[in-house]
C-alpha positions as CSV (number, residue, x, y, z in Angstrom):
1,X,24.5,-4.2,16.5
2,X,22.4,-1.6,16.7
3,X,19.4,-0.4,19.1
4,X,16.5,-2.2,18.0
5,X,18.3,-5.6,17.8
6,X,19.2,-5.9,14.1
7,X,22.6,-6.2,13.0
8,X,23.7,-4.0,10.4
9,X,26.1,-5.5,7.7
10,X,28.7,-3.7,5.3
11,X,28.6,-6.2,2.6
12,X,25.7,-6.7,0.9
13,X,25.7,-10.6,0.4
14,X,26.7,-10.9,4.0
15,X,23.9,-13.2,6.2
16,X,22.5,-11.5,8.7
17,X,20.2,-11.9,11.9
18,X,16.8,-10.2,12.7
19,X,13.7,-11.2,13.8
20,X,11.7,-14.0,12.1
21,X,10.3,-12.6,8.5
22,X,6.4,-12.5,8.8
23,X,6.3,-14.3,5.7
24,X,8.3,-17.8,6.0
25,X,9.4,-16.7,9.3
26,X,13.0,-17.4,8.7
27,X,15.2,-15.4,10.6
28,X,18.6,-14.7,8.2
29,X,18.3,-11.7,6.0
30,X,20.4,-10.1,3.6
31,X,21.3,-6.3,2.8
32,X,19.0,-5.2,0.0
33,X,19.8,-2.0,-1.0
34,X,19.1,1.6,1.0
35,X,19.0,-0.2,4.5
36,X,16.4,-2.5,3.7
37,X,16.8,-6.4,4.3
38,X,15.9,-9.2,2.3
39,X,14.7,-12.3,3.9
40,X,17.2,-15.3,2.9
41,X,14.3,-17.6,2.8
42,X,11.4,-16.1,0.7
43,X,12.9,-12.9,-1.0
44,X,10.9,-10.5,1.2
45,X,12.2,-7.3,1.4
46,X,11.6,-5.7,4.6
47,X,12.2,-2.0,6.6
48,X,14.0,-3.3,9.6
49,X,11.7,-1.5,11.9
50,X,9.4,-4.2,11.2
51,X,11.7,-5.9,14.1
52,X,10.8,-2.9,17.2
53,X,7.8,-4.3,18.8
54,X,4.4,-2.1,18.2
55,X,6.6,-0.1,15.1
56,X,3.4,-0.6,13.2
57,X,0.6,0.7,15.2
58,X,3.1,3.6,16.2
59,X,4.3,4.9,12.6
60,X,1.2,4.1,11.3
61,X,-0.5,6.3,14.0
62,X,1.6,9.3,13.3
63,X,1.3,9.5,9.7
64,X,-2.6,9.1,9.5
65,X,-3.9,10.0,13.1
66,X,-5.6,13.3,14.3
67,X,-4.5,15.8,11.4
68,X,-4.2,14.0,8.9
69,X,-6.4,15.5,5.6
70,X,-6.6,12.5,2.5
71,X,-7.3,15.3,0.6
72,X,-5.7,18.4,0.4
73,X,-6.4,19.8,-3.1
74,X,-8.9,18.8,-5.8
75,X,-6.0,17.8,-7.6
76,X,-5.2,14.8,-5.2
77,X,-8.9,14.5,-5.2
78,X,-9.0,13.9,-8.9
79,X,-5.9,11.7,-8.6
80,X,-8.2,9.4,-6.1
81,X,-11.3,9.3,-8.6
82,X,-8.7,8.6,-11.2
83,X,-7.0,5.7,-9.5
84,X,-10.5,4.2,-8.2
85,X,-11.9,4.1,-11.5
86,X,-8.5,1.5,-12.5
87,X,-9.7,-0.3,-9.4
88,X,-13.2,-0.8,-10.0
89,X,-12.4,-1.8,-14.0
90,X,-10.8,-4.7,-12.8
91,X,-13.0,-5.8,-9.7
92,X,-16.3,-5.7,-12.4
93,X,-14.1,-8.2,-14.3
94,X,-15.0,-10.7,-11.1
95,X,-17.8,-9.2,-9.4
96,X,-20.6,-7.3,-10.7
97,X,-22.1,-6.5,-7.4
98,X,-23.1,-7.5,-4.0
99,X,-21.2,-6.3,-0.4
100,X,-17.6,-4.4,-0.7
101,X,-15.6,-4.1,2.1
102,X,-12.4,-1.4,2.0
103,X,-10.0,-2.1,4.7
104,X,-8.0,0.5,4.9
105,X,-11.1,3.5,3.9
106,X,-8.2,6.4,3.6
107,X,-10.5,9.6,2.4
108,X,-13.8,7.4,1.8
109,X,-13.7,8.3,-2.4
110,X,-13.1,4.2,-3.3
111,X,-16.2,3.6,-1.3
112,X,-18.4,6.4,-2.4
113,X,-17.4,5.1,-6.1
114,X,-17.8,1.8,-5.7
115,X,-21.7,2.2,-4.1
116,X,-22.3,4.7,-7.1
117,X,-21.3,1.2,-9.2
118,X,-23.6,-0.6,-7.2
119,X,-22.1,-2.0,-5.1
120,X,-23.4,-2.2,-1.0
121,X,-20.4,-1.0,0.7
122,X,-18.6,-0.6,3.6
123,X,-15.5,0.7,5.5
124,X,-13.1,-1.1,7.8
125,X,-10.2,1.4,9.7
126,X,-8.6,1.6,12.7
127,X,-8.2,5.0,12.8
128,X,-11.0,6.7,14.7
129,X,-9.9,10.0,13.2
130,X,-10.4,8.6,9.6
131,X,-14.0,6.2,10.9
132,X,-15.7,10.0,11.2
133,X,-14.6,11.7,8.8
134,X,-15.5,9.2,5.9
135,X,-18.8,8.7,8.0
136,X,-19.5,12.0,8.2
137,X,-18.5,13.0,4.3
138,X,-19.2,10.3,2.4
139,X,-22.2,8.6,4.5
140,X,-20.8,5.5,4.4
141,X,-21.0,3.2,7.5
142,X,-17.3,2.5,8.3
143,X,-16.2,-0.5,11.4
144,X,-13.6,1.3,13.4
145,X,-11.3,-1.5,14.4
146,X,-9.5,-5.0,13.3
147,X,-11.3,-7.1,10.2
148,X,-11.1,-9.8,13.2
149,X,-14.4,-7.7,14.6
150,X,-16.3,-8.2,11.1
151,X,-18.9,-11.0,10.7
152,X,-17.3,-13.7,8.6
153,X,-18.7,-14.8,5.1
154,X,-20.6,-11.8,4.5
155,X,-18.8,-9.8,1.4
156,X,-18.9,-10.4,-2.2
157,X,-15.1,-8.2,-2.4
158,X,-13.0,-7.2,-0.4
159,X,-10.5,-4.3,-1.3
160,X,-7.3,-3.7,0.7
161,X,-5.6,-0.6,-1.6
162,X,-1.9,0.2,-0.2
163,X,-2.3,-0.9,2.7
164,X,-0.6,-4.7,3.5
165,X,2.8,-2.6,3.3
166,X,1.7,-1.4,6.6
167,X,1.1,-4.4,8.6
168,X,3.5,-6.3,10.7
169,X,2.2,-9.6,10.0
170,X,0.6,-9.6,6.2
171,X,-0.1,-13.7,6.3
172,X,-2.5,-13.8,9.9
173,X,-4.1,-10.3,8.0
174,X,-4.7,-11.7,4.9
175,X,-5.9,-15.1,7.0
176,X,-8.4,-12.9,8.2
177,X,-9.4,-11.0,5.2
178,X,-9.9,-14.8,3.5
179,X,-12.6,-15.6,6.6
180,X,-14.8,-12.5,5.5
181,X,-15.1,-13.9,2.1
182,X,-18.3,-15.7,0.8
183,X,-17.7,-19.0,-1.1
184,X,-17.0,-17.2,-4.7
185,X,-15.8,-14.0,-2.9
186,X,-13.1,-12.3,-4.0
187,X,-10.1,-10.1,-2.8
188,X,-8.5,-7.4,-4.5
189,X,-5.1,-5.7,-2.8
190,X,-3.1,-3.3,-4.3
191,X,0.8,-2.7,-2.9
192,X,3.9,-1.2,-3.8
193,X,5.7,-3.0,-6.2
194,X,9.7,-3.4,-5.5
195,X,10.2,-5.3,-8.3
196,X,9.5,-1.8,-10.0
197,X,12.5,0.0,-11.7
198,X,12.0,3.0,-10.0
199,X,13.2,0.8,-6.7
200,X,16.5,1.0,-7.6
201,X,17.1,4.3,-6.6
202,X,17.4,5.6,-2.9
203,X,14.9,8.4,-4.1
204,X,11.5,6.0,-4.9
205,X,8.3,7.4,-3.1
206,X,7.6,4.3,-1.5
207,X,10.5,4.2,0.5
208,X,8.5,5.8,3.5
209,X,8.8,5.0,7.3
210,X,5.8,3.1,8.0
211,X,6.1,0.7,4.8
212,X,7.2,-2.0,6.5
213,X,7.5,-4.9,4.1
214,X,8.0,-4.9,-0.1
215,X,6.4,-7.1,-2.1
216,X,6.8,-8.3,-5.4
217,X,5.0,-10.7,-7.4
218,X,6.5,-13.6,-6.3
219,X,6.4,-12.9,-2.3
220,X,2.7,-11.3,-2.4
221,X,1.7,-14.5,-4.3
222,X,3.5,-16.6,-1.2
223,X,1.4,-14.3,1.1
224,X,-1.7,-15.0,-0.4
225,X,-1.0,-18.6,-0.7
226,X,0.4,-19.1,2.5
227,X,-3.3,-17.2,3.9
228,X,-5.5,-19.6,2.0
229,X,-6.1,-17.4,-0.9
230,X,-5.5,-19.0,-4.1
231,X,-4.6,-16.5,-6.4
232,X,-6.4,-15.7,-10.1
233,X,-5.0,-12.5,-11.9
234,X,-1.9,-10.4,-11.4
235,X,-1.2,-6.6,-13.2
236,X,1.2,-3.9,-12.6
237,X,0.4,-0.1,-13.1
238,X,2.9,2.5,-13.4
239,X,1.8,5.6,-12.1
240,X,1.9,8.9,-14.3
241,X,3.7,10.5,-11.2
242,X,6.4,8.5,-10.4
243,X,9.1,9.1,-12.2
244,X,8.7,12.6,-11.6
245,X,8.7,12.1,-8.0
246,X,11.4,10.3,-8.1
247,X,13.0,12.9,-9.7
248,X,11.9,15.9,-7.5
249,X,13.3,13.5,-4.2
250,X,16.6,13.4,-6.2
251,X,17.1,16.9,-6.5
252,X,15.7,18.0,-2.8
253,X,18.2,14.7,-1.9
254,X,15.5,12.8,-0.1
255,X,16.6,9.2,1.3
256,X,14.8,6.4,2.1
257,X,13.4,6.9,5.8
258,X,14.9,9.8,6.2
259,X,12.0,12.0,7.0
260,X,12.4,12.9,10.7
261,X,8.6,13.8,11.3
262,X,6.2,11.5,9.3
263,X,3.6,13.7,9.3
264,X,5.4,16.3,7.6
265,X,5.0,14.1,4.8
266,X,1.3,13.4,4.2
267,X,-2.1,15.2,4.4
268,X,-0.2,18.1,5.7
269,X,0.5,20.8,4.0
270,X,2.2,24.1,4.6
271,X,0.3,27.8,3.5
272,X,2.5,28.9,0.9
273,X,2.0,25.0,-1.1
274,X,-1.6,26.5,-2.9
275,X,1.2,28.9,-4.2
276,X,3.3,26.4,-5.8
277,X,0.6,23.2,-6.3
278,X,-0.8,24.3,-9.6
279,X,2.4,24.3,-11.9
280,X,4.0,21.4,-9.6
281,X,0.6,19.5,-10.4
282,X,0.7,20.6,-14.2
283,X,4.7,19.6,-14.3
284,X,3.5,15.9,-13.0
285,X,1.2,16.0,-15.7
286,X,3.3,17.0,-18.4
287,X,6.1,14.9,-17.5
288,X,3.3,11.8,-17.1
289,X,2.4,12.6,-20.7
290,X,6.0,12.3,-21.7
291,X,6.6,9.0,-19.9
292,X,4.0,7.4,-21.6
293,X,5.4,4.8,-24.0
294,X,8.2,4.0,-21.3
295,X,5.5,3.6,-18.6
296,X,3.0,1.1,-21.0
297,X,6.4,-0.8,-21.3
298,X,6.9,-0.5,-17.4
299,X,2.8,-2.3,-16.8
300,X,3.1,-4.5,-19.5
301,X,6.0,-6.5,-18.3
302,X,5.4,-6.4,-14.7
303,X,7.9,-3.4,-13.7
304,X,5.3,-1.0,-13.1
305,X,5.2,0.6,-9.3
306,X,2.0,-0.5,-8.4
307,X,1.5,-4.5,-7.9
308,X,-2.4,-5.3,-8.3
309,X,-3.5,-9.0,-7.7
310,X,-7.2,-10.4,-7.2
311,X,-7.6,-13.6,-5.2
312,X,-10.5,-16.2,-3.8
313,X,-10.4,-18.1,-1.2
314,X,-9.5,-22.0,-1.1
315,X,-12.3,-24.1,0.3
């Protein structure tokens, strides 16, 4: 047994006892793989720090409090416009227009492309670090606090991008994202895909500290479900990165929640990185290009490492 209450197992088909799983709230998991658990009743994969009380608002406070820059180099910028552009392609499919909200506003970029799409926008975080910057760069009027402060039925979308791995209890989130809806509102959310092949090795990028749940089609379809959210279109994306991160973590040796000091990880950087960025950057690039035809195979039947869904809400 260790500290935090869960009981570790050393076969991995072997039952074991946490805390209840946020989604079905069953309370037997099973070894996944890399430490990680796998609820017995759903399939949801979990980080067992999910089970310390207040894990959430603690990791998730260290790696994106005071200090943390979204974007470091207009390389990750680019990245960002990149990825938003994906996101907005597939919104237009359901909404044309009307009141976006982000929860989860990050650097502010999603927002500030969405409005130049025509879209009325606005920013949900907790984060009062993140609220002023994005208000201050981007102009964009950001709530800094829970959706549960937000005045129900008022947005056409809302867009929750990477950020239901971070929550301790996805279903009573999502419950609350589904009351800001209007009647043919829509949600779009966007999460780490484990179902991805990439998640079969130790060395994946989204095996971080303060992910703590995993979803894959299945479970973030229970989720949605299970919130009131009936949902209408499912994609996966594999990134052009991630099999070379995947392969840079296997050389440096880099385990699954292994980092000792999450900020070390994200948005800060150390001086001599503008040295090395530009030919890592290119390297990523080149070995995207490479990886094409086996990431189109990844998206196209469901692998890929990003798990997109859009959803409306049942009335």
């Amino acid at each position: 047994m260790r500290e935090d209450g869960v009981r570790t197992v050393g076969h991995p088909e072997e039952p074991i006892v946490g805390g209840a799983c946020p989604l079905c709230f069953a309370s037997r998991f099973g070894s996944f793989r890399f430490g990680f658990l796998r609820c017995a009743g759903c399939g949801l994969v979990v980080n067992p720090a999910l089970f310390r009380p207040g894990a959430g608002q603690d990791l998730n406070e260290e790696a994106f409090g005071e200090g943390w820059e979204p974007e470091t180099s207009f390389w990750v910028r680019w990245f960002q416009i990149w990825k938003n552009r994906r996101y907005l392609r597939t919104i237009r499919k359901f909404a044309q227009g009307g009141r976006l909200l982000e929860v989860g506003v990050g650097g502010g970029r999603f927002l500030e492309q969405a409005r130049a799409a025509g879209f009325d926008v606005m920013g949900c975080d907790l984060s009062p670090a993140v609220f002023r910057r994005v208000e201050e760069r981007i102009g964009v009027p950001v709530h800094c606090g829970s959706v549960d402060g937000l005045s129900r039925a008022s947005f056409d979308v809302v867009a929750m991008h990477h950020v239901l791995e971070h929550v301790e209890d996805p279903v009573g989130f999502l419950r609350s994202v589904r009351d800001l809806l209007l009647p043919a509102g829509i949600v779009h959310i966007a999460v780490p895909n484990v179902g991805c092949w990439e998640a079969r090795s130790p060395a994946w990028n989204y095996y971080v500290p303060y992910h703590l749940t995993y979803f894959d089609r299945e479970t973030l379809a229970r989720a949605a479900r299970e919130a009131g959210l009936a949902p209408m279109w499912y994609g996966t994306h594999e990134s052009f990165s991630t099999w070379f991160l995947t392969m840079v973590r296997v050389v440096l040796k880099i385990r699954p929640n292994e980092t000792s000091r999450i900020a070390a990880s994200i948005g800060r950087v150390p001086a001599w990185w503008s040295l090395v960025e530009h030919p890592y950057r290119l390297a990523m690039l080149a070995a995207g290009a490479v990886t094409w035809p086996l990431r189109l195979m990844q998206g196209s039947l469901g692998r890929g490492d990003e798990l997109v869904m859009v959803a409306r809400a049942e009335r």
